[in-house]
PDB file of N, CA, C and O in Angstrom:
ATOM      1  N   UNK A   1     112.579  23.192-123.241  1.00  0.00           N
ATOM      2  CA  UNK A   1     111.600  22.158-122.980  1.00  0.00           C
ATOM      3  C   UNK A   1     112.077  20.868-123.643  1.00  0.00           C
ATOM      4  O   UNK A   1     112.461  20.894-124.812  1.00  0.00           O
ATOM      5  N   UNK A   2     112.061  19.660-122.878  1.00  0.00           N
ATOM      6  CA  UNK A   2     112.409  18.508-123.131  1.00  0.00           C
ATOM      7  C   UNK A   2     111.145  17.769-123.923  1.00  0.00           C
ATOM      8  O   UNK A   2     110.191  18.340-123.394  1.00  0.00           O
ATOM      9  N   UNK A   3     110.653  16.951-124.762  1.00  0.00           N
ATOM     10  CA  UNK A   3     109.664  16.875-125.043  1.00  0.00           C
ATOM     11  C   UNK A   3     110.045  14.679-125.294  1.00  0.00           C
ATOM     12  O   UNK A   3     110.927  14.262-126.045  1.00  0.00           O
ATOM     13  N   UNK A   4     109.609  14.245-124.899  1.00  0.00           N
ATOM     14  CA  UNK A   4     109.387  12.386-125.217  1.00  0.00           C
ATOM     15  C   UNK A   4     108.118  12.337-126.157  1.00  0.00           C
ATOM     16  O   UNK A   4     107.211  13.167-126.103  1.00  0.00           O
ATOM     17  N   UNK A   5     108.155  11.501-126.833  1.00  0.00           N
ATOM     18  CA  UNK A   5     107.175  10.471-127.327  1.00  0.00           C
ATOM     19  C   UNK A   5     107.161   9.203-126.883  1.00  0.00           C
ATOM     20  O   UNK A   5     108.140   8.472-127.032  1.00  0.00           O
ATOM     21  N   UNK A   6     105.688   8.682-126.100  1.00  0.00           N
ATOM     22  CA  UNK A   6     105.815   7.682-125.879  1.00  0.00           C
ATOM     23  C   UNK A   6     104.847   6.887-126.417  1.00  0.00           C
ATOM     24  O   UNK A   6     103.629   7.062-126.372  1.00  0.00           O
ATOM     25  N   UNK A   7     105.509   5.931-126.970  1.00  0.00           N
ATOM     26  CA  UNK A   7     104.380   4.607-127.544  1.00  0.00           C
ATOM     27  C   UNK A   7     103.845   3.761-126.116  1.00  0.00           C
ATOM     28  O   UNK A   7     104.512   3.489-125.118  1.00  0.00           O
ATOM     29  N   UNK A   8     102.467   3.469-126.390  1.00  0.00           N
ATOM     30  CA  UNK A   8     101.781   2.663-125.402  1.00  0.00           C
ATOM     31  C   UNK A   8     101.142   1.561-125.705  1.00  0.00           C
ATOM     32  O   UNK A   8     100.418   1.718-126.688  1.00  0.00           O
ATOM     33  N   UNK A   9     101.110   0.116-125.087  1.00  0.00           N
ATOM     34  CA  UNK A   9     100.807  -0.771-125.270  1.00  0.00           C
ATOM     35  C   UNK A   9      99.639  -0.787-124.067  1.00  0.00           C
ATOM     36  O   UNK A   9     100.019  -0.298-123.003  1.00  0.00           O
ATOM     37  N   UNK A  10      98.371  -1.250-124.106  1.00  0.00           N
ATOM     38  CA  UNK A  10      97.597  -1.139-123.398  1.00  0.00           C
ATOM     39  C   UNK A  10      96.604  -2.087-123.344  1.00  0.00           C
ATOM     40  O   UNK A  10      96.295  -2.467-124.473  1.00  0.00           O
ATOM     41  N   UNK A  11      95.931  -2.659-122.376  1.00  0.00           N
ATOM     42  CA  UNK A  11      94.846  -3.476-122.537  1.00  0.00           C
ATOM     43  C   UNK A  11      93.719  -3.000-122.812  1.00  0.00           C
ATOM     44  O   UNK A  11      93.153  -2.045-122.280  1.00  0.00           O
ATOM     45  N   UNK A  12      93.213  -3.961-124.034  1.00  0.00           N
ATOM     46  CA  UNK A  12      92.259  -3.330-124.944  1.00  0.00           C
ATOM     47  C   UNK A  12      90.875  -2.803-124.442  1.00  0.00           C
ATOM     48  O   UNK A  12      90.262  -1.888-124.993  1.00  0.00           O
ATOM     49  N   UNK A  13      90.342  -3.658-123.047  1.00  0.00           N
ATOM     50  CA  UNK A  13      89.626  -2.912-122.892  1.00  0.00           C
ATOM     51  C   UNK A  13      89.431  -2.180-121.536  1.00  0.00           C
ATOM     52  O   UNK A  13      88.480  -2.260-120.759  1.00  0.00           O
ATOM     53  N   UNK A  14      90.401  -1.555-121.461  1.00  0.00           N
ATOM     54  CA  UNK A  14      91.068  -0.761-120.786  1.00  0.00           C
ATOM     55  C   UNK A  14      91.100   0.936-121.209  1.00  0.00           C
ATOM     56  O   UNK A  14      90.861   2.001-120.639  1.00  0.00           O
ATOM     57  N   UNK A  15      91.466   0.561-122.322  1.00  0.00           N
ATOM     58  CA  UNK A  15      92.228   2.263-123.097  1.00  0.00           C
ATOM     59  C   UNK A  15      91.466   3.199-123.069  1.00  0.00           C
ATOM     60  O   UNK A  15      92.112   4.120-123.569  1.00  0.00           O
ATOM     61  N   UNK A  16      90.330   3.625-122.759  1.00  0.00           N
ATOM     62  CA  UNK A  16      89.759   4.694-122.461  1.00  0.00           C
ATOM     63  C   UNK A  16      90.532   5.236-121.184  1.00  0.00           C
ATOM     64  O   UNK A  16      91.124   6.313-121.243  1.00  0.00           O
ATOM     65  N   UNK A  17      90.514   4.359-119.864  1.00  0.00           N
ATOM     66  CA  UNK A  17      90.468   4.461-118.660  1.00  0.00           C
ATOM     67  C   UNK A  17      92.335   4.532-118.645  1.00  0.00           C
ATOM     68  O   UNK A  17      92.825   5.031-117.632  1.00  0.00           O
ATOM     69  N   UNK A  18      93.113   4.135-119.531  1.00  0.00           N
ATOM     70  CA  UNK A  18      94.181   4.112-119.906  1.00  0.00           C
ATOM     71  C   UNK A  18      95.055   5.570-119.878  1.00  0.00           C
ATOM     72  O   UNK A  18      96.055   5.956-119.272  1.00  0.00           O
ATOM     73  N   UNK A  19      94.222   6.103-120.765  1.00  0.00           N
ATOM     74  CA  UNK A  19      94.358   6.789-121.274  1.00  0.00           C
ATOM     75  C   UNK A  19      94.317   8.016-120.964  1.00  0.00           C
ATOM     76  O   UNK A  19      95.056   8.894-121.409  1.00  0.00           O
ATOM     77  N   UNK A  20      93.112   8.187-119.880  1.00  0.00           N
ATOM     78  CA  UNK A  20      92.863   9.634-118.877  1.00  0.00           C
ATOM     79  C   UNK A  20      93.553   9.490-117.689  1.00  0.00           C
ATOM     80  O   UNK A  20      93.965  10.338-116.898  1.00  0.00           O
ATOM     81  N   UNK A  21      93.623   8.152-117.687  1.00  0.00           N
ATOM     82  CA  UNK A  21      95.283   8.507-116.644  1.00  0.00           C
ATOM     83  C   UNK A  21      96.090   8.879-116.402  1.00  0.00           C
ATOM     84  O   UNK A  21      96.485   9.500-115.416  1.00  0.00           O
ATOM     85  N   UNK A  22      96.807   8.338-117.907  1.00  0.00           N
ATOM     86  CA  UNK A  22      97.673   9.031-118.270  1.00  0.00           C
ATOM     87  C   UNK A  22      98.027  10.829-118.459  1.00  0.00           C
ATOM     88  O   UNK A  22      98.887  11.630-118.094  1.00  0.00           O
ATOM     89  N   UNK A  23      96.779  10.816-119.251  1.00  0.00           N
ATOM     90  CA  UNK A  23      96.635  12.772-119.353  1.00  0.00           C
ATOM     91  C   UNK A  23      96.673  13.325-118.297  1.00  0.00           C
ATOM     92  O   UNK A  23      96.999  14.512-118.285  1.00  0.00           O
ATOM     93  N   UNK A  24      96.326  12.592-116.963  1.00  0.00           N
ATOM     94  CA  UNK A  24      96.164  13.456-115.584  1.00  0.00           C
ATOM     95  C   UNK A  24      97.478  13.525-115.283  1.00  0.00           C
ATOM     96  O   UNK A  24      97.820  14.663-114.960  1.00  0.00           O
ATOM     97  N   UNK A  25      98.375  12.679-115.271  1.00  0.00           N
ATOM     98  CA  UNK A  25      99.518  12.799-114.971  1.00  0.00           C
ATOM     99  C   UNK A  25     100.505  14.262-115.046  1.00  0.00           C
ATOM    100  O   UNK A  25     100.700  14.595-116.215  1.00  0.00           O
ATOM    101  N   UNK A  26     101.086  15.089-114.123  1.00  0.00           N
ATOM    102  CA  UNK A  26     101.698  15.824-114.768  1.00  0.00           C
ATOM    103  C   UNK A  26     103.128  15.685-115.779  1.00  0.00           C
ATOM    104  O   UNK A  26     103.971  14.791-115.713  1.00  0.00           O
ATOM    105  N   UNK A  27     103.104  16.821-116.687  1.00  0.00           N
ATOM    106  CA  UNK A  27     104.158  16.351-117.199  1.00  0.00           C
ATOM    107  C   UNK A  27     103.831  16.027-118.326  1.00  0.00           C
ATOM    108  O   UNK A  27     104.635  16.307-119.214  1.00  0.00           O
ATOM    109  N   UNK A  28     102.474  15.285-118.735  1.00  0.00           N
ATOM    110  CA  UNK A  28     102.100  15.070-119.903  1.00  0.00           C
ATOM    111  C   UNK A  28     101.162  15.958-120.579  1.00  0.00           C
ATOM    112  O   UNK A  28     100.297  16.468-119.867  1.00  0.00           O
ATOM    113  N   UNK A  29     101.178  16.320-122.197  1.00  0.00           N
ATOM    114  CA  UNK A  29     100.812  17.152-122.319  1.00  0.00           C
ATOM    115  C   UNK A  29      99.292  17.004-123.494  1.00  0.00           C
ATOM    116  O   UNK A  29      98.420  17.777-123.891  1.00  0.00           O
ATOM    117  N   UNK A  30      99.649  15.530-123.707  1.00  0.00           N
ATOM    118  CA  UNK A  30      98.717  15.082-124.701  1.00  0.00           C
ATOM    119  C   UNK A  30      98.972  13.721-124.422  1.00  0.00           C
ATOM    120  O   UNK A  30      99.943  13.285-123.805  1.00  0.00           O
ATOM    121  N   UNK A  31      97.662  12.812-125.115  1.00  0.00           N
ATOM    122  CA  UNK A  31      97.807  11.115-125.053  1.00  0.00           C
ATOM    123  C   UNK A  31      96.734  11.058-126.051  1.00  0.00           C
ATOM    124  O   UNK A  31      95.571  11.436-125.915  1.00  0.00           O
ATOM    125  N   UNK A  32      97.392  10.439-127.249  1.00  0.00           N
ATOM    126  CA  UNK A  32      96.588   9.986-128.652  1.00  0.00           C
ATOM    127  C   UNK A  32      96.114   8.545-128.532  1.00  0.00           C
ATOM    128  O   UNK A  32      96.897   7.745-128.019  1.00  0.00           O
ATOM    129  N   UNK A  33      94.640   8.020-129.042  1.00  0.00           N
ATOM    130  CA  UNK A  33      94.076   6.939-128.880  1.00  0.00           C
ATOM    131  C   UNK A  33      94.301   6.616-130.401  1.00  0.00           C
ATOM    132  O   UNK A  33      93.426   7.091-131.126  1.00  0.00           O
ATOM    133  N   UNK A  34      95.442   5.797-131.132  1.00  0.00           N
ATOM    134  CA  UNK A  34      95.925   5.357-131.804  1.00  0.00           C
ATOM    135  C   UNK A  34      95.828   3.880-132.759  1.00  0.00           C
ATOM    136  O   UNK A  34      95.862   2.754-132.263  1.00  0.00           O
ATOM    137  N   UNK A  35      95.666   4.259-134.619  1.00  0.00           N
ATOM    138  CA  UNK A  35      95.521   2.747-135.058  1.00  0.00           C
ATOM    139  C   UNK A  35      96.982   2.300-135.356  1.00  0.00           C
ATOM    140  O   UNK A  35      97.742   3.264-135.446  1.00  0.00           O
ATOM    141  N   UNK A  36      97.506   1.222-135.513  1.00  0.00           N
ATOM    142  CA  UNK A  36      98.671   0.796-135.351  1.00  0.00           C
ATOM    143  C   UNK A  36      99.492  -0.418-134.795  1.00  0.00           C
ATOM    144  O   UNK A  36      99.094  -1.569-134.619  1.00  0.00           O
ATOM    145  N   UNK A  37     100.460  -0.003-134.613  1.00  0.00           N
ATOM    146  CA  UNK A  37     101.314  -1.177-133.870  1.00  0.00           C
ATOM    147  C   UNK A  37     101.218  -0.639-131.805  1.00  0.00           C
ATOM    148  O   UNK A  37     101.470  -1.232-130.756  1.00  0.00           O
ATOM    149  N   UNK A  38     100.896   0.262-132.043  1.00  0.00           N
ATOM    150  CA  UNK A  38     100.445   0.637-130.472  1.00  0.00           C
ATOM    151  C   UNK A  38      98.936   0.579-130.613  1.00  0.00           C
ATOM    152  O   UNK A  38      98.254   0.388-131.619  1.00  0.00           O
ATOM    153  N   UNK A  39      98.471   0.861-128.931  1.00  0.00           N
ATOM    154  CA  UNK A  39      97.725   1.781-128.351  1.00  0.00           C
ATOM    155  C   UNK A  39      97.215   3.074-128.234  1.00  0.00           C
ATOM    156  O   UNK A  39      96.098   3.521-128.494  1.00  0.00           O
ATOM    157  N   UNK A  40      98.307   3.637-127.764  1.00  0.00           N
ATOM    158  CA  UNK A  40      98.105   4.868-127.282  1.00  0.00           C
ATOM    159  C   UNK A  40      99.239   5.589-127.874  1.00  0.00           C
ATOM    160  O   UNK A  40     100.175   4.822-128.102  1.00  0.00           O
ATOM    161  N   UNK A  41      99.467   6.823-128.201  1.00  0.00           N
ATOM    162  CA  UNK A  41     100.576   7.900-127.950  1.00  0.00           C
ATOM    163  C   UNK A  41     101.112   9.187-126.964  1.00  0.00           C
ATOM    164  O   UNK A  41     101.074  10.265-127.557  1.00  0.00           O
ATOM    165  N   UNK A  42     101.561   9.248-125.687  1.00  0.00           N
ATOM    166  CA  UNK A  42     102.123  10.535-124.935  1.00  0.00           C
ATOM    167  C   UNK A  42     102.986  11.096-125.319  1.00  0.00           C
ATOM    168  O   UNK A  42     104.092  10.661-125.638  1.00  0.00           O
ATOM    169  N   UNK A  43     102.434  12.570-125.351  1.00  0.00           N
ATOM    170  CA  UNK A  43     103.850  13.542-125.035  1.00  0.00           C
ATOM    171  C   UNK A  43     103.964  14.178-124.179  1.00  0.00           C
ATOM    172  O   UNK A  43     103.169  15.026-123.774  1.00  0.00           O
ATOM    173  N   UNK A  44     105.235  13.809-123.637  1.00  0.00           N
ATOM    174  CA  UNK A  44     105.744  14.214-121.990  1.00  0.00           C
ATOM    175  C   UNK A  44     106.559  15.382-122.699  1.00  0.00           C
ATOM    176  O   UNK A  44     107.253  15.212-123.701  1.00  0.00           O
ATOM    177  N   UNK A  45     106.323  16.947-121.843  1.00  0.00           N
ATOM    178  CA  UNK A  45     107.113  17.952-121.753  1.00  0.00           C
ATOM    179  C   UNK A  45     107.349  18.311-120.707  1.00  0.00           C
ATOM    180  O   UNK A  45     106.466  18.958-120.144  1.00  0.00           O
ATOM    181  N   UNK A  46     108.787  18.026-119.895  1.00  0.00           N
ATOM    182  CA  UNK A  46     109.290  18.601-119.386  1.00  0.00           C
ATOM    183  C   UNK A  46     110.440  19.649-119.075  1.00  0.00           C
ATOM    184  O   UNK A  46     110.975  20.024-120.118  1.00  0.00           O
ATOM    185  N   UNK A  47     110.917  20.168-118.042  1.00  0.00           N
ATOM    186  CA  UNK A  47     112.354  21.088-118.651  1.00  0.00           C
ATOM    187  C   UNK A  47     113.312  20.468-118.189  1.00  0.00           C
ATOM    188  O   UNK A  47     114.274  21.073-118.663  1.00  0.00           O
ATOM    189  N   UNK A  48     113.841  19.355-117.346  1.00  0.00           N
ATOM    190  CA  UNK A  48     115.191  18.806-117.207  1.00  0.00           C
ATOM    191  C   UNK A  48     115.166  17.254-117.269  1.00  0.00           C
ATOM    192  O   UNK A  48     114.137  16.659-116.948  1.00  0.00           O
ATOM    193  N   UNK A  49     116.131  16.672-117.622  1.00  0.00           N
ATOM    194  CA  UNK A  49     115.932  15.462-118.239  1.00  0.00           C
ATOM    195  C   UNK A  49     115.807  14.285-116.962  1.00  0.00           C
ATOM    196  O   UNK A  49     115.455  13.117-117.130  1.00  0.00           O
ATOM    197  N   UNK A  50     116.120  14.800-115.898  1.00  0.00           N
ATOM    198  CA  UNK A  50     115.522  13.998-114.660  1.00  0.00           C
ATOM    199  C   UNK A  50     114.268  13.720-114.818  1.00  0.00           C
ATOM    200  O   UNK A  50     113.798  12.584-114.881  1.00  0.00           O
ATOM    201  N   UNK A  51     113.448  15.128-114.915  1.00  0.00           N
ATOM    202  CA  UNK A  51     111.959  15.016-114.812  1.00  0.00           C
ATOM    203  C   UNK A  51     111.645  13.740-115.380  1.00  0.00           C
ATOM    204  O   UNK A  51     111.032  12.958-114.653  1.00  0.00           O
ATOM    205  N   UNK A  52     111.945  13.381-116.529  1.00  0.00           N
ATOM    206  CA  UNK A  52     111.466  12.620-117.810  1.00  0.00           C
ATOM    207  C   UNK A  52     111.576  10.693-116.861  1.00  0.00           C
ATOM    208  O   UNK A  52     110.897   9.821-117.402  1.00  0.00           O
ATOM    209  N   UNK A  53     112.225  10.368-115.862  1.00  0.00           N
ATOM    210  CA  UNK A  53     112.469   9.274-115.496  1.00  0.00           C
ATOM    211  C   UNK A  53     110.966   9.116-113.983  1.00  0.00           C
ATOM    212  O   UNK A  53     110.434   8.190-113.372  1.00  0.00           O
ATOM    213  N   UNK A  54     110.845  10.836-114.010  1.00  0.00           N
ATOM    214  CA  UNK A  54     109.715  10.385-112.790  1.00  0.00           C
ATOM    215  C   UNK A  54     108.415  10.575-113.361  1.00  0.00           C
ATOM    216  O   UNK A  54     107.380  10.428-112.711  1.00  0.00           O
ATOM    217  N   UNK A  55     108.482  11.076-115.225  1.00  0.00           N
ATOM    218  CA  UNK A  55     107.245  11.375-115.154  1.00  0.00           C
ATOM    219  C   UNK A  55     106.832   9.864-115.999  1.00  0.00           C
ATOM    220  O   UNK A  55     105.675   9.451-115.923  1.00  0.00           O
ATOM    221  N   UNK A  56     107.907   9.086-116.814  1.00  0.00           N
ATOM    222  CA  UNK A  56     107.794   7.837-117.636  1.00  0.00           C
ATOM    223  C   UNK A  56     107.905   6.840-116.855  1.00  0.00           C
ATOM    224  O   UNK A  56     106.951   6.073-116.721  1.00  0.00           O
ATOM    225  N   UNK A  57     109.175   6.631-116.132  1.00  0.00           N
ATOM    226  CA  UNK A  57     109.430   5.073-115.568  1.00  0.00           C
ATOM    227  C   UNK A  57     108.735   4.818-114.125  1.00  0.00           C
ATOM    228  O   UNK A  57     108.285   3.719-113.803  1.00  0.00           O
ATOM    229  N   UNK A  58     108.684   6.488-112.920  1.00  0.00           N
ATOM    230  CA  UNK A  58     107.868   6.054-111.955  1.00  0.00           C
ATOM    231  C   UNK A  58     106.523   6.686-112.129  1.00  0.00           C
ATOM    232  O   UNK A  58     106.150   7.098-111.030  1.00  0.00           O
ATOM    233  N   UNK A  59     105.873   6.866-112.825  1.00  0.00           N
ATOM    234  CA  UNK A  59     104.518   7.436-113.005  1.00  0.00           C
ATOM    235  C   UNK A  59     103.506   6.260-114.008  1.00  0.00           C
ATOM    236  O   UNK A  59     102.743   5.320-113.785  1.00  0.00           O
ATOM    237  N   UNK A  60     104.135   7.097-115.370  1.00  0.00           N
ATOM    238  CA  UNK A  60     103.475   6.882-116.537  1.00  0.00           C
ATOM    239  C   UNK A  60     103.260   5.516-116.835  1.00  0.00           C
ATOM    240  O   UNK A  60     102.253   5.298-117.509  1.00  0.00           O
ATOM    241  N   UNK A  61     104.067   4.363-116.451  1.00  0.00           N
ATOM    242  CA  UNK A  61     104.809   2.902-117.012  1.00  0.00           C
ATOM    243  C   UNK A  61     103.802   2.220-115.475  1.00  0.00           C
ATOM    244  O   UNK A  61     103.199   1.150-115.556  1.00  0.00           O
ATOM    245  N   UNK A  62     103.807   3.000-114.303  1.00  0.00           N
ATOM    246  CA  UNK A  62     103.161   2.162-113.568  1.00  0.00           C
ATOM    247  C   UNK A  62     101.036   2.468-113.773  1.00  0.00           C
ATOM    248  O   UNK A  62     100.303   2.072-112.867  1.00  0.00           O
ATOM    249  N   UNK A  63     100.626   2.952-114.638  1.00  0.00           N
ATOM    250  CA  UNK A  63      99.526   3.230-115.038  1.00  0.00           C
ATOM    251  C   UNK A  63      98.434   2.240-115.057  1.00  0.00           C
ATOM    252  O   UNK A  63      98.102   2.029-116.224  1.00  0.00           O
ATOM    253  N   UNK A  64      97.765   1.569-114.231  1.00  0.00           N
ATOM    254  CA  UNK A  64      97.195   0.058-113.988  1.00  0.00           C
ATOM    255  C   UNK A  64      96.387  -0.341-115.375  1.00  0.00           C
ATOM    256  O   UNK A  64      95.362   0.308-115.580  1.00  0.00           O
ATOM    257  N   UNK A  65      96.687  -1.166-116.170  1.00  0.00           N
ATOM    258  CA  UNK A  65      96.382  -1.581-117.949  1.00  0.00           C
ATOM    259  C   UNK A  65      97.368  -1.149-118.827  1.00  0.00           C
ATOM    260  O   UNK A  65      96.972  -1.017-119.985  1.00  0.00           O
ATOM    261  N   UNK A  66      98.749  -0.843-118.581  1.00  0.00           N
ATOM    262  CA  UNK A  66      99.379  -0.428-119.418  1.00  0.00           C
ATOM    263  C   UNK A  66     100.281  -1.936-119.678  1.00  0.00           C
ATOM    264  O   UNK A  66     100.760  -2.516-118.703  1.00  0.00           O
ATOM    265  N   UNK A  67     100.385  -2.279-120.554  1.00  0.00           N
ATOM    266  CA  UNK A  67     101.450  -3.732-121.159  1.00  0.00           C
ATOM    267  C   UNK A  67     102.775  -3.740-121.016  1.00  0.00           C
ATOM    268  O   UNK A  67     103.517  -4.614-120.568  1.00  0.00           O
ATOM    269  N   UNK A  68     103.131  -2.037-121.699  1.00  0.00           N
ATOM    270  CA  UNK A  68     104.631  -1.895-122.009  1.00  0.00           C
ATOM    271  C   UNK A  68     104.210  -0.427-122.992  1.00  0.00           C
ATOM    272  O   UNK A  68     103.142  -0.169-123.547  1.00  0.00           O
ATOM    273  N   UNK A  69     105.690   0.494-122.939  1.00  0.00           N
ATOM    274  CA  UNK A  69     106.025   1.233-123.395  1.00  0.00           C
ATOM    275  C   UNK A  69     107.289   1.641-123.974  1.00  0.00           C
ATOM    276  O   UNK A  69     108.387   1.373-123.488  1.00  0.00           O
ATOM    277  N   UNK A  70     107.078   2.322-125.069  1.00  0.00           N
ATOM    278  CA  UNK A  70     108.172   2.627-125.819  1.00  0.00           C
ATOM    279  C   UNK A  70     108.342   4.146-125.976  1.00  0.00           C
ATOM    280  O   UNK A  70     107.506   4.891-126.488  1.00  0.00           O
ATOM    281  N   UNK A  71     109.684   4.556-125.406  1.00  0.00           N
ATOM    282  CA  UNK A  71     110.389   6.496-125.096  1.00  0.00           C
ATOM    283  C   UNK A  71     111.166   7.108-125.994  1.00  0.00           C
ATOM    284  O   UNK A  71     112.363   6.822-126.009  1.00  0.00           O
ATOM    285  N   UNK A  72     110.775   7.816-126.675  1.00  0.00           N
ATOM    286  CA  UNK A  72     111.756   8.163-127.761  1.00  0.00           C
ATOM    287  C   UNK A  72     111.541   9.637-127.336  1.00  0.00           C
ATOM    288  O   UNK A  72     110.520  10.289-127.120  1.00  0.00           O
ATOM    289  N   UNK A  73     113.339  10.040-127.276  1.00  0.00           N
ATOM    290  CA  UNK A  73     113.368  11.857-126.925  1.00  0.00           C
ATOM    291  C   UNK A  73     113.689  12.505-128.293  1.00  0.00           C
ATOM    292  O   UNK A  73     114.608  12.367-129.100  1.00  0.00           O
ATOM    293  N   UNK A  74     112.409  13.377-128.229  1.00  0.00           N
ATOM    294  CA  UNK A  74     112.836  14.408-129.661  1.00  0.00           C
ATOM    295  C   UNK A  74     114.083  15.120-129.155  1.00  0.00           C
ATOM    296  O   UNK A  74     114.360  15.355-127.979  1.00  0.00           O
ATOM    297  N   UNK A  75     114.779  15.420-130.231  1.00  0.00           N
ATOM    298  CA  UNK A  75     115.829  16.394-130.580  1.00  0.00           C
ATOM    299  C   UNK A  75     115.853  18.079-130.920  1.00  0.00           C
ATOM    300  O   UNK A  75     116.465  19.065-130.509  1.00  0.00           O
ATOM    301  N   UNK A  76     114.940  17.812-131.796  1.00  0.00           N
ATOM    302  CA  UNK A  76     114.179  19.265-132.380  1.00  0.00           C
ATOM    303  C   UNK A  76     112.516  18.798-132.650  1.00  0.00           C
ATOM    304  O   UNK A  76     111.870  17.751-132.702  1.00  0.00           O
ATOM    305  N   UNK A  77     112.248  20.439-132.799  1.00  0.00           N
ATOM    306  CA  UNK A  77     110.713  20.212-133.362  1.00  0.00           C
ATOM    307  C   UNK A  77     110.730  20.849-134.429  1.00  0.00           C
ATOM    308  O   UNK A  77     111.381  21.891-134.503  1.00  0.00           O
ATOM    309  N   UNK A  78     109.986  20.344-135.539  1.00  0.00           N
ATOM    310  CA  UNK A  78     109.926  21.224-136.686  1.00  0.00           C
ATOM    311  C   UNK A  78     108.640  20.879-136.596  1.00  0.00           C
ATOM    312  O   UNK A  78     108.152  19.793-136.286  1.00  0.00           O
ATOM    313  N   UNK A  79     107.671  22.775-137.151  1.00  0.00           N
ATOM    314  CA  UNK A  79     105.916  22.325-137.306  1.00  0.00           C
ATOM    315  C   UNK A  79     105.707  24.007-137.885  1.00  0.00           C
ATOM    316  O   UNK A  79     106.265  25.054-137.557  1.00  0.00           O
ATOM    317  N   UNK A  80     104.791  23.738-138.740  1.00  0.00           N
ATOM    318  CA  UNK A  80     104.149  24.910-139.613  1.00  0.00           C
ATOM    319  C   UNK A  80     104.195  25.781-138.632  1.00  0.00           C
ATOM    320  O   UNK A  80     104.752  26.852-138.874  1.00  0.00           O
ATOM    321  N   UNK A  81     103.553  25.520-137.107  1.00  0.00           N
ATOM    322  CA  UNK A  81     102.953  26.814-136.438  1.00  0.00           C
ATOM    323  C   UNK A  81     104.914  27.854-135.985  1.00  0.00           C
ATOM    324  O   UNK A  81     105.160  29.058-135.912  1.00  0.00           O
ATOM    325  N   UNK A  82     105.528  27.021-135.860  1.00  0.00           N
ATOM    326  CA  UNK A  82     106.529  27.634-135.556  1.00  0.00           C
ATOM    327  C   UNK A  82     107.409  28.425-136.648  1.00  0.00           C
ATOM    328  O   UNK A  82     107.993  29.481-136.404  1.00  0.00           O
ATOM    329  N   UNK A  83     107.418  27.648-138.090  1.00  0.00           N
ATOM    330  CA  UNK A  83     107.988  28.685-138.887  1.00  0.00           C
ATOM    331  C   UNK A  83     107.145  29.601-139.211  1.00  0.00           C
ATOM    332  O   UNK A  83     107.823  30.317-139.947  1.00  0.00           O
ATOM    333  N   UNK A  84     106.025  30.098-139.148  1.00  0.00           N
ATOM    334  CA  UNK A  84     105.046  30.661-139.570  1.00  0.00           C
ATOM    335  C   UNK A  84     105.394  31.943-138.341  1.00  0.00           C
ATOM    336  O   UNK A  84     105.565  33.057-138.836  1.00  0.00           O
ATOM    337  N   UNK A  85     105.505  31.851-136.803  1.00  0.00           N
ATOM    338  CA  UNK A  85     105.861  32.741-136.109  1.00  0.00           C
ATOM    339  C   UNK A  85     107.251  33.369-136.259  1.00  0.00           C
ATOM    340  O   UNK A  85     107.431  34.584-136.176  1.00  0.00           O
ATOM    341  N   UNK A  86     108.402  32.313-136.527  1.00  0.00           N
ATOM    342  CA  UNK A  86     109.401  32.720-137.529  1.00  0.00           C
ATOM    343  C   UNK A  86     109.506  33.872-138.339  1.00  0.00           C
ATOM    344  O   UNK A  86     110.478  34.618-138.456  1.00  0.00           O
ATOM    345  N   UNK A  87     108.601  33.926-138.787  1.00  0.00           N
ATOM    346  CA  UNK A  87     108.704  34.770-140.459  1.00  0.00           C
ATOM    347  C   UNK A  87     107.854  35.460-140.198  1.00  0.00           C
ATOM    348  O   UNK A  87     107.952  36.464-140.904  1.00  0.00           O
ATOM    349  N   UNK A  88     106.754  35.529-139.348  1.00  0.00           N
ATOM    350  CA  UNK A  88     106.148  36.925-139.035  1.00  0.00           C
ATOM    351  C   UNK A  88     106.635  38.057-137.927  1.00  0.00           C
ATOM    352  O   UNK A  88     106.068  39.138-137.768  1.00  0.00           O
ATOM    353  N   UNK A  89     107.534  37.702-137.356  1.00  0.00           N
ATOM    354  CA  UNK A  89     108.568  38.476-136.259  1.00  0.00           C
ATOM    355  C   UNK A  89     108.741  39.916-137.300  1.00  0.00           C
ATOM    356  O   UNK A  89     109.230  39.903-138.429  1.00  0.00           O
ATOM    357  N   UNK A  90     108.230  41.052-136.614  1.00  0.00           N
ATOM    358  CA  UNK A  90     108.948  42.151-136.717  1.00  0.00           C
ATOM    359  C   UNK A  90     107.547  42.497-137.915  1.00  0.00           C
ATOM    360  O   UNK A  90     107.369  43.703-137.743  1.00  0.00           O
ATOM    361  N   UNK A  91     106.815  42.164-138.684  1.00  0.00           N
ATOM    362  CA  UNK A  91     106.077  42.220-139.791  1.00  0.00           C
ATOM    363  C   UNK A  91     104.563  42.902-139.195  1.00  0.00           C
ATOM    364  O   UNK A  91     104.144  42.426-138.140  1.00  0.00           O
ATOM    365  N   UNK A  92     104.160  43.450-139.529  1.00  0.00           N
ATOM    366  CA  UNK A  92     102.773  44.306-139.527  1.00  0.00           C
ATOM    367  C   UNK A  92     101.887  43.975-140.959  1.00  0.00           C
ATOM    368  O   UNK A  92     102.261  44.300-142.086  1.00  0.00           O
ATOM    369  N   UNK A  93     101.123  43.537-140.761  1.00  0.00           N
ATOM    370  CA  UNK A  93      99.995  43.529-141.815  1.00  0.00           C
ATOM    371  C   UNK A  93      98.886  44.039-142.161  1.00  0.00           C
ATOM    372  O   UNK A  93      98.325  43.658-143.189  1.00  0.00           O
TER     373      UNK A  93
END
């Protein structure tokens, strides 16, 4: 699984309506209503890195109130829930 973070710039009073747009979209798997230097936050999971250009540049980016966006592709994931399944493999309690 390919996973993006995308920062969202959005019109302010917009971002509700912004925002469930976005989530409808496939491909995305979450969209955070954010304090900050953004808007909004998406994470796009897909499995091949094509996907990622139809679900950001022709989908997500044309979203009617969106300003501009910023795509950053994770590399790895590191998160409690995963080392935690890690280390319980094979274990009975």
């Amino acid at each position: 699984m390919i996973t993006a973070i995308v920062l969202i710039n959005a019109e302010v009073d917009k971002i509700p309506e912004v925002a469930q747009a976005i989530a409808d979209l496939e491909g995305v798997s979450e969209v955070y209503s954010v304090t900050g230097d953004v808007d909004l936050i998406a994470l796009v999971r897909v499995r091949e890195h094509d996907q990622m250009a139809d679900v950001i540049a022709d989908r997500l980016s044309k979203v009617p109130g969106i300003l501009g966006t910023q795509s950053h592709i994770a590399f790895r994931a590191y998160s409690r829930h995963d080392l935690e399944t890690a280390f319980s493999l094979g274990i009975e309690g």
